[in-house]
C-alpha positions in Angstrom: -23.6 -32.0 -44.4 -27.0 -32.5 -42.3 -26.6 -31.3 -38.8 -28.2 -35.1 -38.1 -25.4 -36.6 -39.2 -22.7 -36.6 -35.9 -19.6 -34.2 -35.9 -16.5 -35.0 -35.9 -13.7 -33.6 -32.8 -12.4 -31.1 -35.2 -15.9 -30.1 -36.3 -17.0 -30.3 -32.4 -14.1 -27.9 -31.7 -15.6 -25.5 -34.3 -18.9 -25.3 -32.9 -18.3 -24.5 -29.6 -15.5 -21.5 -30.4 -18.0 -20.3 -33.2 -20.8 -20.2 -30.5 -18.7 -18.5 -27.6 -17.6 -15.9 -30.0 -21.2 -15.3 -30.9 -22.4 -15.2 -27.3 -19.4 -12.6 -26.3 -20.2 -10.3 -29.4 -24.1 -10.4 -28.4 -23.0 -9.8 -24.4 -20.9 -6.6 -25.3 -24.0 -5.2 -27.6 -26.8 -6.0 -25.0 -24.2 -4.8 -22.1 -24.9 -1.1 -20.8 -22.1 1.2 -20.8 -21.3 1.0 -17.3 -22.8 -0.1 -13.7 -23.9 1.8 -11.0 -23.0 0.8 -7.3 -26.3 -0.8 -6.8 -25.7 -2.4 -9.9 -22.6 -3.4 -8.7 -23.5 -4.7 -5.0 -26.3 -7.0 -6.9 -23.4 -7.8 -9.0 -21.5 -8.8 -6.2 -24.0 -10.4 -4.2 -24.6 -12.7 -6.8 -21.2 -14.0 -6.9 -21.1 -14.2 -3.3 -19.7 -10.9 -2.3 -21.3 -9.3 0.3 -22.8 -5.6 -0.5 -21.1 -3.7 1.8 -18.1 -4.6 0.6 -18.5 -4.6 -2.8 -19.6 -0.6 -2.1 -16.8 0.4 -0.6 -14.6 -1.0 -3.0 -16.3 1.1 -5.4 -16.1 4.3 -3.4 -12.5 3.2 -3.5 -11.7 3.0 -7.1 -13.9 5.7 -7.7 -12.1 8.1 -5.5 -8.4 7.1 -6.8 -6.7 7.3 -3.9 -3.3 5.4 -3.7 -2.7 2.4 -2.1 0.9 2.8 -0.8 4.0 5.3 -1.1 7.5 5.0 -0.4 10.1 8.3 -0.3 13.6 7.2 -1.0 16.5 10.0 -1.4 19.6 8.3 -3.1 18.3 5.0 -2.7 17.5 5.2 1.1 14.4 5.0 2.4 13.1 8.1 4.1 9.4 7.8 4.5 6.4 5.6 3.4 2.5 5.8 4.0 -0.3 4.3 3.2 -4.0 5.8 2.2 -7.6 4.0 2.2 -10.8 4.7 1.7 -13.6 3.5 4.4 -17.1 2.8 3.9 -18.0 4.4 7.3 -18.2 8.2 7.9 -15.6 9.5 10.6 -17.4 9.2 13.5 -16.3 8.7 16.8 -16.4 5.3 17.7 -14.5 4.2 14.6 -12.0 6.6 15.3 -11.6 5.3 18.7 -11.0 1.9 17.1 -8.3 3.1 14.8 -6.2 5.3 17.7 -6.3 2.1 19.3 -5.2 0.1 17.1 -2.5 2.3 16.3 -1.2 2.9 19.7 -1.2 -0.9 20.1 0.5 -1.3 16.6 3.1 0.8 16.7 3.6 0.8 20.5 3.3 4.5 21.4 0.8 6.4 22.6 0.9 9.3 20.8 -1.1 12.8 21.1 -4.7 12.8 19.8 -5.8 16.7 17.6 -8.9 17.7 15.8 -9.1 20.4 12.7 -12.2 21.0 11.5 -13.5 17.5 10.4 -9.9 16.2 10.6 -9.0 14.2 13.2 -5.2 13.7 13.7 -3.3 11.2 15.5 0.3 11.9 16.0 3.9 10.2 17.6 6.6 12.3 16.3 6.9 12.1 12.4 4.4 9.4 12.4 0.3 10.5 11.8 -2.5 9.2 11.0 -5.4 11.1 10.0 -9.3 10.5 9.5 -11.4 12.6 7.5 -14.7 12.8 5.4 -14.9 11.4 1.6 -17.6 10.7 -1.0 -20.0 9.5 2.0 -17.1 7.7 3.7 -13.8 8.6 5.2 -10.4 8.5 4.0 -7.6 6.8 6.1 -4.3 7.9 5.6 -1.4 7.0 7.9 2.2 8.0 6.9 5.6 8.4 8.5 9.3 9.9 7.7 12.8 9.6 9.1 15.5 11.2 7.1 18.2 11.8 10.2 20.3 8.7 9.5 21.1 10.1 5.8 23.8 12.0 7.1 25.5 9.4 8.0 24.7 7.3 4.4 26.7 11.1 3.1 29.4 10.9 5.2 30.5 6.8 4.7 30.4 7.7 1.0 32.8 10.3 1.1 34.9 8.0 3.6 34.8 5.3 0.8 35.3 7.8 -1.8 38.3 9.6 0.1 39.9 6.0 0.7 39.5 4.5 -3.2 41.5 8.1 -3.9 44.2 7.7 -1.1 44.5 3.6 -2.0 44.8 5.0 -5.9 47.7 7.5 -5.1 49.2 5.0 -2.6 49.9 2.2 -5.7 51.1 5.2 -8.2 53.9 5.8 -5.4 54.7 2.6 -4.5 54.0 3.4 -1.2 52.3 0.2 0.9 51.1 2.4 3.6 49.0 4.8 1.9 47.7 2.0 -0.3 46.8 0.3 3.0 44.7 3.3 4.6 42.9 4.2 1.6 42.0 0.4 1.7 40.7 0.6 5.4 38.9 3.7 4.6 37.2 2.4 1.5 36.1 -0.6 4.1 35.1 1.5 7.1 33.2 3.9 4.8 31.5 1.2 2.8 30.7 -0.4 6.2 29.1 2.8 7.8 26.8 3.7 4.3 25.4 0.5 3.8 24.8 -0.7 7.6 22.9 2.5 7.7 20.9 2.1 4.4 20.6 -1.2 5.1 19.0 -0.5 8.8 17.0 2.7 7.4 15.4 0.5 4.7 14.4 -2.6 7.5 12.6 0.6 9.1 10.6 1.1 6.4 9.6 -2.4 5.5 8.8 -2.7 9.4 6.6 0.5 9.5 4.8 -0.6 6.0 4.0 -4.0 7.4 2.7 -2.0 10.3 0.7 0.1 8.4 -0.9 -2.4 5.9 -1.7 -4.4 8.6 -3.6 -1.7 10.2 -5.5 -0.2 7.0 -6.8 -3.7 6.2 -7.9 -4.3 9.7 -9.5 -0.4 9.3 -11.3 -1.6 6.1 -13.0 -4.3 7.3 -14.0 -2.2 10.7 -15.5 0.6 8.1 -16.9 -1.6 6.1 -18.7 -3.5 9.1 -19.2 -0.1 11.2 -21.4 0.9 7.7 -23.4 -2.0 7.2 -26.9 -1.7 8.4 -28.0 -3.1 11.7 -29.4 -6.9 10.9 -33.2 -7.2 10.5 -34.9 -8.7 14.1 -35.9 -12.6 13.1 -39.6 -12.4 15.0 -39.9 -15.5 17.0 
């Protein structure tokens, strides 16, 4: 067929899928096998993201760090935390900005400490820490309660002793035995899942919290890291 002649739709259809498939195959042979930051950032830039961020994103993935955790023992949960990387190095006035911001987020005040280039703030179990990384800092703010599992242990044996009792109570025939292992199974099934229940509303409240703040500490490194805008002369 001359290519003056026209195509038809299915023909049309053909042309294009042939050519993308031509134009990907061509892209992964002239493509390099990887990309630097800067590479990156111009990257980036071009799609409208601005360097900075685009860098410490990078620094980021680079560094593997995880995003979130959450401890559970037998389906409680005990403790969660949450790590970042920042663009900015540790120094003081961002650390400022991040005590702050804690103390206002999590409404306690808390005792400030310093190890070496650690710095450590702390309100009972719950710390946050700020240290140097890969020409940034790494953010890591975490937080356990395990006391209330005691409790989760004991309404399980209540329920467990009652479902026994209640058992024993309809082999005998006897209504009032039946009747108590029935309140205990209640009572004890009550007191392990109001506690689990209420122990894991903690943690979803305290890793709202702590998203909230490691977001609002990204964009403060990220920012705190970008250079100084150029003066306009006028």
């Amino acid at each position: 067929m001359s290519t003056d002649q026209p195509f038809s739709e299915q023909e049309i259809r053909d042309v294009f899928e042939r050519a993308a498939a031509d134009q990907e195959r061509a892209a992964r042979r002239a493509a390099p096998d990887g990309l630097t930051v800067a590479e990156l950032a111009e990257a980036g830039e071009a799609s409208g993201i601005r360097r900075e961020f685009v860098e410490a994103a990078a620094r980021a993935v680079r560094l593997g760090v995880p995003e979130s955790r959450r401890e559970t023992r037998a389906g409680v949960t005990t403790g969660v935390g949450h790590t970042a990387f920042l663009a900015a190095p540790p120094s003081a006035g961002l650390w400022e900005r991040l005590v702050t911001d804690a103390r206002r987020t999590f409404g306690a005040r808390g005792t400030v400490d310093a190890t070496g280039d650690v710095r450590e703030w702390r309100n009972g179990n719950l710390v946050l820490s700020l240290e140097p990384a890969a020409g940034g800092s790494r953010l890591d703010v975490r937080t356990s309660r395990s006391d209330a599992l005691p409790l989760v242990w004991v309404g399980g044996v209540v329920a467990l002793v009652g479902i026994f009792v209640a058992v024993m109570g309809l082999m005998s025939g006897e209504a009032g035995a039946w009747m108590s292992g029935f309140v205990a199974l209640l009572l004890g099934a009550a007191m392990a899942g109001g506690v689990g229940l209420w122990q894991r509303n903690w943690g979803a409240t305290r890793d709202a919290q702590m998203r909230g703040l490691v977001e609002r500490a990204s964009v403060s490194g990220v920012l705190s890291a970008a250079p100084a805008p150029e003066a306009v002369p006028v």
